[in-house]
C-alpha positions as CSV (number, residue, x, y, z in Angstrom):
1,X,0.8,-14.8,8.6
2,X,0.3,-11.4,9.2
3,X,2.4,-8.6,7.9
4,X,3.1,-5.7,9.4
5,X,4.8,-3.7,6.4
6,X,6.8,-3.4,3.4
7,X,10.4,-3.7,4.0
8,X,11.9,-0.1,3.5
9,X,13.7,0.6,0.8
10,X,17.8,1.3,1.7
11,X,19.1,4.6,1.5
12,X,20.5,6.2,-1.4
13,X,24.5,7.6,0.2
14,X,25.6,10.4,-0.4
15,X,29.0,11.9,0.7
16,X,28.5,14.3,3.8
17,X,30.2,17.4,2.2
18,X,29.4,17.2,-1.6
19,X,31.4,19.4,-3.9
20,X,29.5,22.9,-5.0
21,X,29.4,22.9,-8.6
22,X,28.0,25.7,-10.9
23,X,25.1,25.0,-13.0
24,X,26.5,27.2,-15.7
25,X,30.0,25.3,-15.5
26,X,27.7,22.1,-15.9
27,X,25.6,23.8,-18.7
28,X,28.7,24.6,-20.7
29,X,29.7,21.1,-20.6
30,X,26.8,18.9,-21.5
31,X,23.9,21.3,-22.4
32,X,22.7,21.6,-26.0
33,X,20.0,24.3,-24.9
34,X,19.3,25.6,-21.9
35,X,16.1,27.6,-20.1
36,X,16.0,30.2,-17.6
37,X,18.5,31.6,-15.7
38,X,21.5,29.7,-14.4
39,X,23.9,32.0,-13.0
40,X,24.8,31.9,-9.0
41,X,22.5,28.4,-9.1
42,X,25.4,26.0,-7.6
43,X,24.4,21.9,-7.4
44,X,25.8,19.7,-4.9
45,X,24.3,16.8,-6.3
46,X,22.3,14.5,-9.0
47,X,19.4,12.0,-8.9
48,X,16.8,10.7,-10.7
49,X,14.7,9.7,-8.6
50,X,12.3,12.9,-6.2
51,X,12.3,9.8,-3.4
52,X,15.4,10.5,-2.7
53,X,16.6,14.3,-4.0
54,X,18.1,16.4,-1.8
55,X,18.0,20.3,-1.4
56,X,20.3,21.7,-3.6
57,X,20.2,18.9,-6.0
58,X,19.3,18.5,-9.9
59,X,16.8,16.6,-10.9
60,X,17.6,14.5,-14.0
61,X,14.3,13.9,-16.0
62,X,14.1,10.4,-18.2
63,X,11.6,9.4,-20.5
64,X,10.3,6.0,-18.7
65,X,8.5,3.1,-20.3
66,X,5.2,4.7,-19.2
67,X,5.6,8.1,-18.4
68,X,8.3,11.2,-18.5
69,X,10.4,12.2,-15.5
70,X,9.4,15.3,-15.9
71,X,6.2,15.1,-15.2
72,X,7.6,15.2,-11.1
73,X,9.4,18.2,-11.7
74,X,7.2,19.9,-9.9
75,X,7.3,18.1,-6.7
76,X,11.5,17.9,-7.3
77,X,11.3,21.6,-7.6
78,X,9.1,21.0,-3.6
79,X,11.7,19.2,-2.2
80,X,14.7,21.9,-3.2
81,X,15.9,21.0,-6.5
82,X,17.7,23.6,-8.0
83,X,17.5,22.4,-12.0
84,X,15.9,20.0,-13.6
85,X,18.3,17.8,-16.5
86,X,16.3,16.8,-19.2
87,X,15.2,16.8,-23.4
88,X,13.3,18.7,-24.9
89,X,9.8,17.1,-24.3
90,X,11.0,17.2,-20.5
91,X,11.9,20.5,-20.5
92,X,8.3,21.5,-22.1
93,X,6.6,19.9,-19.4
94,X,9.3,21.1,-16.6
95,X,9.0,24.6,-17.4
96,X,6.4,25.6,-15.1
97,X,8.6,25.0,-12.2
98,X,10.7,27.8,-12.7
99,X,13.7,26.3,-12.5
100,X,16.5,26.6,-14.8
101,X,16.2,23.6,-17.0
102,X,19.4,22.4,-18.5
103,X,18.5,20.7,-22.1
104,X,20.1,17.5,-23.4
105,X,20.0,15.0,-26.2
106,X,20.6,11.9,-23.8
107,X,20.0,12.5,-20.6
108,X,20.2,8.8,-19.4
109,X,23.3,8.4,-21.9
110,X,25.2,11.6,-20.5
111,X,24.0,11.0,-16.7
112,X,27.0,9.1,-16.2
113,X,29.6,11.8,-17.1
114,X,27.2,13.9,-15.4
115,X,27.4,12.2,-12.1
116,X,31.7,12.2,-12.2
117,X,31.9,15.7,-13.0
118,X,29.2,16.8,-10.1
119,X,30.8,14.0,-7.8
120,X,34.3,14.5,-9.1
121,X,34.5,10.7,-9.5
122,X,35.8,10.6,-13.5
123,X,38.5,8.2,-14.3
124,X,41.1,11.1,-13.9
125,X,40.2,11.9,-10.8
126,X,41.6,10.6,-7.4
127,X,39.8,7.1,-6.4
128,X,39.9,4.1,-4.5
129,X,41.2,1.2,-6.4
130,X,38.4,0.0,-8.2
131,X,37.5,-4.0,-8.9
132,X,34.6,-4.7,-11.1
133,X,33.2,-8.5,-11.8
134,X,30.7,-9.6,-14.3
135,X,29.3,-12.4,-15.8
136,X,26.0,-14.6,-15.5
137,X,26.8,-16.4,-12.2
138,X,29.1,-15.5,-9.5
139,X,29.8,-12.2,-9.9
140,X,28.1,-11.7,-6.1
141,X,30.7,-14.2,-4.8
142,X,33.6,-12.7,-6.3
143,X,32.8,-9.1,-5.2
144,X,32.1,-10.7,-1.3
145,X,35.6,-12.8,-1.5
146,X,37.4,-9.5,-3.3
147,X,36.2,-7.5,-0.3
148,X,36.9,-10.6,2.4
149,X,40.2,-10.9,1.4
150,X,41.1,-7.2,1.1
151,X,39.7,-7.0,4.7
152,X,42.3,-10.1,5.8
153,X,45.0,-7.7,3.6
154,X,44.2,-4.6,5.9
155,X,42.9,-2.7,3.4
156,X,39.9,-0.3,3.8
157,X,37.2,-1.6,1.5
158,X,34.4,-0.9,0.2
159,X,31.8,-3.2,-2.1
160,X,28.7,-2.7,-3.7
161,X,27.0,-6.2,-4.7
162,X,23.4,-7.8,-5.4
163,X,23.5,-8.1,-1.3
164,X,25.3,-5.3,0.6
165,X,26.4,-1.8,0.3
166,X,29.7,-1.8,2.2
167,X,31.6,1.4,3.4
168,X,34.7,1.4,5.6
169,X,32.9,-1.2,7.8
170,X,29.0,0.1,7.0
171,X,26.9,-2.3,5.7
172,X,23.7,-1.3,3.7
173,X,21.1,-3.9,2.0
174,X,21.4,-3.2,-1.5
175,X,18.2,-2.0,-3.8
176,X,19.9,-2.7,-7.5
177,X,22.7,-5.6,-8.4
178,X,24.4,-2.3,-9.8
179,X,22.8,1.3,-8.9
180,X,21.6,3.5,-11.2
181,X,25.1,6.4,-12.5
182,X,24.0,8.9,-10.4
183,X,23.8,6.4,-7.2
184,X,27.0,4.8,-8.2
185,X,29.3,7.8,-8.5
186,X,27.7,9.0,-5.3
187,X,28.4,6.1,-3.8
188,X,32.0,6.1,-4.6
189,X,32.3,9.6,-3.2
190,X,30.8,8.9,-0.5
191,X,33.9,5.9,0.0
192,X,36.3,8.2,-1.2
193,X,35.4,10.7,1.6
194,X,35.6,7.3,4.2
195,X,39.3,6.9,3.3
196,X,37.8,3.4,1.4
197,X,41.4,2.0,-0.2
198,X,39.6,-0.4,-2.7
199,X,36.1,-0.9,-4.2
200,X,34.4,-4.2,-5.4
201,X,31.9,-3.9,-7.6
202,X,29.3,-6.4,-9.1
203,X,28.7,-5.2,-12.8
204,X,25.6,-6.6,-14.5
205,X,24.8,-7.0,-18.0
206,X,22.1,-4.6,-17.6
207,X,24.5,-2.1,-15.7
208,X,26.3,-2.0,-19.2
209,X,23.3,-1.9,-21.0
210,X,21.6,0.7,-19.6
211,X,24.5,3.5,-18.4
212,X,25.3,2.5,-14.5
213,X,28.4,2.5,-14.7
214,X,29.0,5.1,-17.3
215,X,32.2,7.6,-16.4
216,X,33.6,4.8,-14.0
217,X,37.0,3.1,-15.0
218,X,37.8,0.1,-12.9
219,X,41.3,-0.6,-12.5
220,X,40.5,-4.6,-12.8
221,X,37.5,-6.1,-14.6
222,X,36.9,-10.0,-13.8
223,X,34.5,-11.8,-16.1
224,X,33.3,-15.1,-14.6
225,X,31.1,-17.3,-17.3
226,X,28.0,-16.6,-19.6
227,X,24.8,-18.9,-19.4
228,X,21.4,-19.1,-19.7
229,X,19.9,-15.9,-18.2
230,X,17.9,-12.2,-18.5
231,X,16.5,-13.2,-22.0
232,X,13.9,-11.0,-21.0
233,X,16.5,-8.4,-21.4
234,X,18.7,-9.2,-24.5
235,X,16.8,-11.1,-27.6
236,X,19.3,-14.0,-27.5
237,X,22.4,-15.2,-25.8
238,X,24.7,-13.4,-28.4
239,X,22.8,-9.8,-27.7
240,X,23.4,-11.1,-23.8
241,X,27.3,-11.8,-24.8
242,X,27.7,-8.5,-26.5
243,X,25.9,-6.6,-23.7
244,X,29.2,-7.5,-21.0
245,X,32.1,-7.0,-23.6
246,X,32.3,-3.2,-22.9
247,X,33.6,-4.0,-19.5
248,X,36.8,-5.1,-21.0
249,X,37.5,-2.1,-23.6
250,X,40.0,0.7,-22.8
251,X,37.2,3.4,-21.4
252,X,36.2,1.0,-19.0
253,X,38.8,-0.7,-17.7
254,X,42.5,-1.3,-17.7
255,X,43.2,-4.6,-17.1
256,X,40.8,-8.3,-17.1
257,X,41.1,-11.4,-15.6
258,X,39.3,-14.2,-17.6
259,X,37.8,-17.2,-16.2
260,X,37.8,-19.8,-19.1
261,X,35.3,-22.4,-17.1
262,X,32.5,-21.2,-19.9
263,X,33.0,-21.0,-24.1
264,X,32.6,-17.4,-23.8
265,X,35.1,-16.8,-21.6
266,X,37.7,-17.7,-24.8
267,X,35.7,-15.2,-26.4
268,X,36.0,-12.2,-24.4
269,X,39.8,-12.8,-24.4
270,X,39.7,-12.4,-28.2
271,X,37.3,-9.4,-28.2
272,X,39.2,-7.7,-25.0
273,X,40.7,-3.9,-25.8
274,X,42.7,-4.4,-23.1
275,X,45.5,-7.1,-21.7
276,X,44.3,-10.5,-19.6
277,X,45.1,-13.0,-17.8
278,X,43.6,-15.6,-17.6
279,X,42.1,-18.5,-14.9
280,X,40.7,-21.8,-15.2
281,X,39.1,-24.8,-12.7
282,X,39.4,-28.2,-15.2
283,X,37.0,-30.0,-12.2
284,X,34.1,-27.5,-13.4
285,X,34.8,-26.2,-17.1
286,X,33.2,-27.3,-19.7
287,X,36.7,-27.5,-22.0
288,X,38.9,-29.1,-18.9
289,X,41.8,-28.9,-21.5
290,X,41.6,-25.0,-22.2
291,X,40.6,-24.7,-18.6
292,X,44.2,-26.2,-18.0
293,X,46.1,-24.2,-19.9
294,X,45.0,-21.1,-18.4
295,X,47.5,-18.5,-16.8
296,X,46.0,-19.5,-13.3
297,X,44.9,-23.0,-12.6
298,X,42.2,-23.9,-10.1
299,X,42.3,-27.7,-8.3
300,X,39.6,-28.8,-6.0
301,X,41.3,-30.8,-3.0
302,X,38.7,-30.6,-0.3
303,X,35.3,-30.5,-0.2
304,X,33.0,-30.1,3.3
305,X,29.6,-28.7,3.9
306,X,31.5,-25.7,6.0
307,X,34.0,-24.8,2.8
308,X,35.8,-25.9,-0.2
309,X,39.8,-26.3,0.2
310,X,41.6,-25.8,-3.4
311,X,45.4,-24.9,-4.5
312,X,45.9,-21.9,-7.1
313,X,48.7,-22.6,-9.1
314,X,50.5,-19.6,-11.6
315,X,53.2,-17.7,-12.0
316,X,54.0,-16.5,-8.8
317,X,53.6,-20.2,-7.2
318,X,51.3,-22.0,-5.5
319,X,48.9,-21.3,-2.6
320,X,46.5,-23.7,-1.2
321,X,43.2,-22.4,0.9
322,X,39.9,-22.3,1.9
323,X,36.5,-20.8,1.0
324,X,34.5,-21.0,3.3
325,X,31.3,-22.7,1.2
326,X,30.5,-25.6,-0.8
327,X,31.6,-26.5,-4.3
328,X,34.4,-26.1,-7.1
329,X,32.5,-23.4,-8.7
330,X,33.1,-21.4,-5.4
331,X,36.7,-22.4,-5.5
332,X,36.7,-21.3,-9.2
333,X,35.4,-17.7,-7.6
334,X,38.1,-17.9,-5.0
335,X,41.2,-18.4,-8.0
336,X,39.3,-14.8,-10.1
337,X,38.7,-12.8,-7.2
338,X,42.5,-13.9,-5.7
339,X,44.0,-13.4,-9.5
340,X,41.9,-9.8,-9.6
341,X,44.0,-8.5,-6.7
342,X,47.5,-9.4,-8.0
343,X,46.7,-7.4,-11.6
344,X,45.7,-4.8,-8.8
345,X,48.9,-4.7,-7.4
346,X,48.2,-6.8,-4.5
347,X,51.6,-8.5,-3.7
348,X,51.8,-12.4,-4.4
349,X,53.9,-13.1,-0.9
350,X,50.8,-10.5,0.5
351,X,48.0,-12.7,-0.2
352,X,49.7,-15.6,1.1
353,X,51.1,-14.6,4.0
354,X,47.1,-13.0,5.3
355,X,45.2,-16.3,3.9
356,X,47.8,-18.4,5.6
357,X,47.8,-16.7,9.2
358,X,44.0,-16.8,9.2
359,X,43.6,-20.3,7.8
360,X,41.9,-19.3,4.7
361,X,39.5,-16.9,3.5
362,X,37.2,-14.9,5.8
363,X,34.5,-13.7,3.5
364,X,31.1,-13.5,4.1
365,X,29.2,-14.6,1.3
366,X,24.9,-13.7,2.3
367,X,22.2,-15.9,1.1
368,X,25.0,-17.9,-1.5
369,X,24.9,-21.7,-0.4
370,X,24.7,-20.3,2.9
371,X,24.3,-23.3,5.7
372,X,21.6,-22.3,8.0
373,X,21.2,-25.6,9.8
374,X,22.6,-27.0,13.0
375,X,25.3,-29.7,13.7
376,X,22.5,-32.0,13.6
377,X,19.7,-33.4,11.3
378,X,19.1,-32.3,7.4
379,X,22.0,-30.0,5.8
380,X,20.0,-27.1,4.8
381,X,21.8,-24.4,2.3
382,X,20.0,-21.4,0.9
383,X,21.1,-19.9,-2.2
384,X,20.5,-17.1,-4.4
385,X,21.1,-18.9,-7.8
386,X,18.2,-18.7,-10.3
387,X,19.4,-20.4,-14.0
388,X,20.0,-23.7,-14.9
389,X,23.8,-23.8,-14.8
390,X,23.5,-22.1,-10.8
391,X,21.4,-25.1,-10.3
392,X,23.4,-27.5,-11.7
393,X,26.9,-27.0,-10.1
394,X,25.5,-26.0,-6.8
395,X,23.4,-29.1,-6.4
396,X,26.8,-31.1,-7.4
397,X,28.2,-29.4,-5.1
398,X,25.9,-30.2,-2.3
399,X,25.5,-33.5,-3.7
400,X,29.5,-34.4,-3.2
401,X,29.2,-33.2,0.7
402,X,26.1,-35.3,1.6
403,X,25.7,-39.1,2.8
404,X,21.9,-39.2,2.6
405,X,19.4,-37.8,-0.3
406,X,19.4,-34.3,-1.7
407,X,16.1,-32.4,-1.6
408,X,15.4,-29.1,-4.0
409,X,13.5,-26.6,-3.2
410,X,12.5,-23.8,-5.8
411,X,10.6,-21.8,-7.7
412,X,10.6,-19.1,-9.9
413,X,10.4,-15.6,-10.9
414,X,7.5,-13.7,-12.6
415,X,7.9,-11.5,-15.0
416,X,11.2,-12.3,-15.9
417,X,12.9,-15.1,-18.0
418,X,10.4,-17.5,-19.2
419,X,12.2,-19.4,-21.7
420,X,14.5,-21.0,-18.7
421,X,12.4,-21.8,-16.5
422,X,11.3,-25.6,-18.4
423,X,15.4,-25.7,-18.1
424,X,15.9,-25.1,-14.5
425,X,13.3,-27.9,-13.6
426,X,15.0,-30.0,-15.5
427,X,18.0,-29.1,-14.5
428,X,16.6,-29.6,-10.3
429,X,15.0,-32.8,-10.8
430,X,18.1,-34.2,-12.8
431,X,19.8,-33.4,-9.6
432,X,18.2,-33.9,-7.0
433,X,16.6,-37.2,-5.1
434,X,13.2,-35.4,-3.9
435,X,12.1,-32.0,-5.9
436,X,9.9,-29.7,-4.0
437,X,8.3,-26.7,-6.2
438,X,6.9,-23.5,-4.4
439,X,6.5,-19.6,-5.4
440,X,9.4,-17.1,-5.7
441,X,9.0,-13.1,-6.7
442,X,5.3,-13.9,-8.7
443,X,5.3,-9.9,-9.3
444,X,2.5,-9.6,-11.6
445,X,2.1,-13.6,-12.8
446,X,-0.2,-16.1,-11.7
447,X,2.0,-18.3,-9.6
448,X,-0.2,-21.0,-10.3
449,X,0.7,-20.7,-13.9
450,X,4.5,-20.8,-12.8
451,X,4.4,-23.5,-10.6
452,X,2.6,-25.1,-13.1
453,X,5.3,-24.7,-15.9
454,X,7.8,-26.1,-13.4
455,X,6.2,-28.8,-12.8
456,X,5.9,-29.9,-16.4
457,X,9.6,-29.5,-17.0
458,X,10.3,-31.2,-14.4
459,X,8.1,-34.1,-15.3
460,X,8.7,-34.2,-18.3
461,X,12.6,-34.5,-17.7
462,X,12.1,-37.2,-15.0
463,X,8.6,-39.0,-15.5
464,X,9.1,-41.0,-12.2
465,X,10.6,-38.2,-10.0
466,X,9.8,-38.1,-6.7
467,X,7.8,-34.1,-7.1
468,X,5.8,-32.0,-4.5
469,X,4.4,-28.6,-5.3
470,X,3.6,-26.6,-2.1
471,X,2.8,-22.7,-1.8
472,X,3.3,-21.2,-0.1
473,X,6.9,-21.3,0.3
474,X,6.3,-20.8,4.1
475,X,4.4,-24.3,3.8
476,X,7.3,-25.5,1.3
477,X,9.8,-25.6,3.6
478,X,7.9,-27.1,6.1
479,X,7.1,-29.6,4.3
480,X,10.0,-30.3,2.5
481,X,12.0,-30.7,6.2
482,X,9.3,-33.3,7.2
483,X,10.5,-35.2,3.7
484,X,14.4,-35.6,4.8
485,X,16.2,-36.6,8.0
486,X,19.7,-37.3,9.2
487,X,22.3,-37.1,6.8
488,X,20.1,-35.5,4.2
489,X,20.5,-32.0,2.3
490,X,17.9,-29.4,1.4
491,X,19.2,-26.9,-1.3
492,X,16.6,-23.8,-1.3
493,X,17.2,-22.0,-4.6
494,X,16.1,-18.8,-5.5
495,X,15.9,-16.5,-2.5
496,X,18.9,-16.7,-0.7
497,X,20.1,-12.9,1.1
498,X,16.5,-10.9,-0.2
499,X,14.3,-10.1,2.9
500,X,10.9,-9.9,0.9
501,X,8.9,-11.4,-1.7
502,X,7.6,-9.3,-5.0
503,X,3.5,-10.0,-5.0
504,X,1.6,-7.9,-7.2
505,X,4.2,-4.7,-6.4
506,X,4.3,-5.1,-3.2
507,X,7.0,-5.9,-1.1
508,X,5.8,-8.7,1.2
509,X,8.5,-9.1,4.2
510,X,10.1,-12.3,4.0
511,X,13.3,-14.8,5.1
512,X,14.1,-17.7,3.3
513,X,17.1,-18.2,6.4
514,X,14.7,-17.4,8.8
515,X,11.7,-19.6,7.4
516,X,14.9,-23.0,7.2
517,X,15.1,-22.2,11.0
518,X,11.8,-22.4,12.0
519,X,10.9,-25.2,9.8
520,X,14.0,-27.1,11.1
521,X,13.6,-25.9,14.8
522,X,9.6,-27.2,14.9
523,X,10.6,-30.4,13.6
524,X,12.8,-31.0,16.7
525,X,16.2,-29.9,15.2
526,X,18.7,-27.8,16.9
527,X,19.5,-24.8,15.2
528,X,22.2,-22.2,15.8
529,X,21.1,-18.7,17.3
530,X,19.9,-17.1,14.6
531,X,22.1,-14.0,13.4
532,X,19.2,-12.4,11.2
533,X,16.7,-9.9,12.2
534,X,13.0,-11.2,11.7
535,X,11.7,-8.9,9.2
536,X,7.7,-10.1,9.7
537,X,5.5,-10.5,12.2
538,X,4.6,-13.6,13.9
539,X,1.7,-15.8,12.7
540,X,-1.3,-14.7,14.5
């Protein structure tokens, strides 16, 4: 296959007429020293990247893992920065720009309140309604349904997800699950300037972690469950606990909505600084009893490859729906995202009345158990889940809608998470009837070695499984079509929505969707028209 190029990076948005602020106001707010001289300098906006600076922006200079921001002052200063933000090693290497340098302790702790005071996007300021999920799986499919059913509610939205930038009807391919502060309060400027009514957001760990969403307060935070994941990040599952808990103190939010499907979610109702409700799906939870007793109950009544009908039952009555994909767990995201709207202010009799007129909800939801097959032959779903407990309720899931056997397809990433991976072949060949292992995102690894490791697991777990390895995944899924037939399922974990593949730091142009289609298409299967761009060239 030959590739034409790297897929592009997505824009960095920025609203059309940014506010002027002065550099000295700035200075006399954050700086603890500052260089040159700042008077008449206005900024209209913040960055830390030179990639994507602007004329007339600041330059915010970090110290990386490898080197100092600073050292691309000069070329900021080329491309019409007007100051450069940084400590004082920065500043001693910045100061042969010329610029006015504006000195701080932090400058990734303090870019956050940086960014809302340039942007004007601080919690006292004027903003859209602001809805911000977290937690280890799902949080994409709440932000999606959030955004889906405020659409249905005629509501100007906005969203910004692992998937999609969206903006008053603008969609964007996403670069980070949560952008960087500067990106973020940009962003919501940018919305606010669109007339955007409410805001989904996907919060990660990492977001928390490392300042994203500093000088943001969402109005509702929704916290989904806690498992196995990024322990390439946090040291153990405690540190990875402790890492999401902000979300649900005072300067961050003002209200939570708990799903109690996972232990931790009991625990982040004790450990909350602010007041919760709660929501729980017994089908899926690992305590059905505390699941029950949960302010909002989740029952699973339907279940179809097309959607999942359940009823959410609370205070304010009862309402039975549709999402429209597979499995309780989705349901479960349904009940949060639905609950996160009413502690927004979201009327009860509202909801209803929209999800009732339109026969349920209307959300898209990219790359998440997303059907890409036809009305005929193997089911084929690709997904975006990458952890064991993804795995494991997704592949029930498609395991309760189909007649024949399930097939897996998988692999995993490099240079992230190694001490899940034994678990998530375990977890794949537990559930499955045929397991198929291929390559994911190798980045930097051998993905030999990984395959490898997968392989054992899964071996190991299930001595007499029925286990291919293929690579690459273009081959996989050829492959792994020719293995099933009528009535059967294919589950392709790991890439859902992402256009490319991560090989040695280079972004190789790539479509799980698209691949399923071809695969199923030159095996003699109808397939529907496909509603994705290519985004590689043909094989020669």
């Amino acid at each position: 296959m030959s590739i034409e190029q790297q897929p592009s990076l997505p824009p960095v948005l920025r609203p059309a007429n940014p506010p002027r602020r002065e550099l000295s106001e700035l200075a006399s707010r954050f700086a603890r020293a500052v260089r040159g001289d700042l008077d008449g300098v206005a900024v209209t906006g913040i960055t830390l990247a030179t990639a994507d600076l602007r004329a007339g922006e600041a330059f915010v200079a970090i110290q990386g893992v490898n080197r100092h921001g600073a050292e691309f002052a000069q070329t900021a200063a080329d491309k019409g920065a007007v100051a450069i933000i940084t400590d004082e090693a920065g500043a001693d290497v910045a100061a042969s720009t010329g610029l006015p340098i504006v000195v701080v302790d932090d400058p990734r702790g303090v870019l956050g309140a940086l960014s809302a005071w340039v942007y004007g996007t601080g919690a006292d300021d004027p903003l859209p309604l602001l809805f911000g999920t977290t937690g280890t799986n799902g949080k994409t499919s709440v932000s999606h349904l959030l955004a889906g059913v405020l659409e249905q509610l005629g509501v100007v939205t906005g969203l910004s997800s692992t998937a999609e930038r969206h903006i008053a009807g603008e969609v964007i391919v996403s670069r980070l699950t949560t952008p960087e502060a500067s990106e973020m309060h940009a962003l919501l400027a940018l919305m606010r300037e669109r007339d955007v009514e409410a805001v989904a957001v996907e919060v990660s760990a990492q977001a928390l972690s490392r300042h994203r969403v500093d000088g943001i307060v969402f109005d509702v935070a929704g916290f989904t469950n806690l498992s196995h994941d990024h322990l390439d990040d946090y040291a153990d599952m405690e540190e990875y606990f402790e890492a999401k808990l902000p979300l649900f103190q005072p300067d961050r939010a003002r209200r939570g909505v708990v799903c109690l499907d996972s232990p931790a979610g009991a625990h982040v109702v004790e450990r909350a600084g602010i007041p919760v409700v709660t929501v729980g799906t017994p089908a899926i939870a690992v305590d059905p009893d505390a699941a029950a007793r949960a302010d909002w109950v989740v029952s699973i009544d339907d279940e179809r490859a097309t959607g999942t009908t359940f009823t959410l039952s609370g205070p304010a009555g009862a309402l039975t729906t549709t999402v429209p994909v597979i499995g309780p767990h989705m349901a479960a995201n349904a009940g949060l995202a639905i609950v996160m709207l009413l502690e927004g202010g979201y009327a009860w009799e509202r909801i209803v009345a929209a999800l009732t007129r339109d026969g349920g909800i209307k959300a898209s939801l990219p790359g998440r158990t997303q059907l890409v097959s036809g009305d005929t032959g193997p089911a084929v779903f690709v997904d975006f889940g990458h952890s064991p407990d993804a795995f494991e309720k997704t592949l029930a899931a498609v395991r309760r809608v189909t007649p024949g056997r399930v097939l897996m397809l998988f692999g995993a990433d490099g240079d992230r998470d190694t001490t899940k991976r034994f678990d998530m072949a375990r977890t794949a060949v537990e559930g499955s009837d045929i397991l198929v292992i291929t390559d994911h995102h190798p980045r930097f690894e051998d993905p030999d070695a990984i395959r490898a490791t997968l392989v054992e697991g899964a071996r190991r777990a299930r001595p007499d499984a029925e286990i291919y390895e293929f690579s690459p995944p273009e081959r996989a899924i050829v492959e792994a079509v020719a293995l099933v037939g009528e009535g059967d399922a294919i589950l392709w974990a790991g890439p859902g929505h992402q256009d490319y593949r991560d090989i040695r730091g280079v972004r190789t142009p790539y479509s799980a969707r698209e691949l399923a289609r071809r695969a199923l298409k030159a095996a003699g299967w109808p397939v529907p028209d496909s509603r994705w761009p290519v985004p590689y060239a043909d094989e020669d």
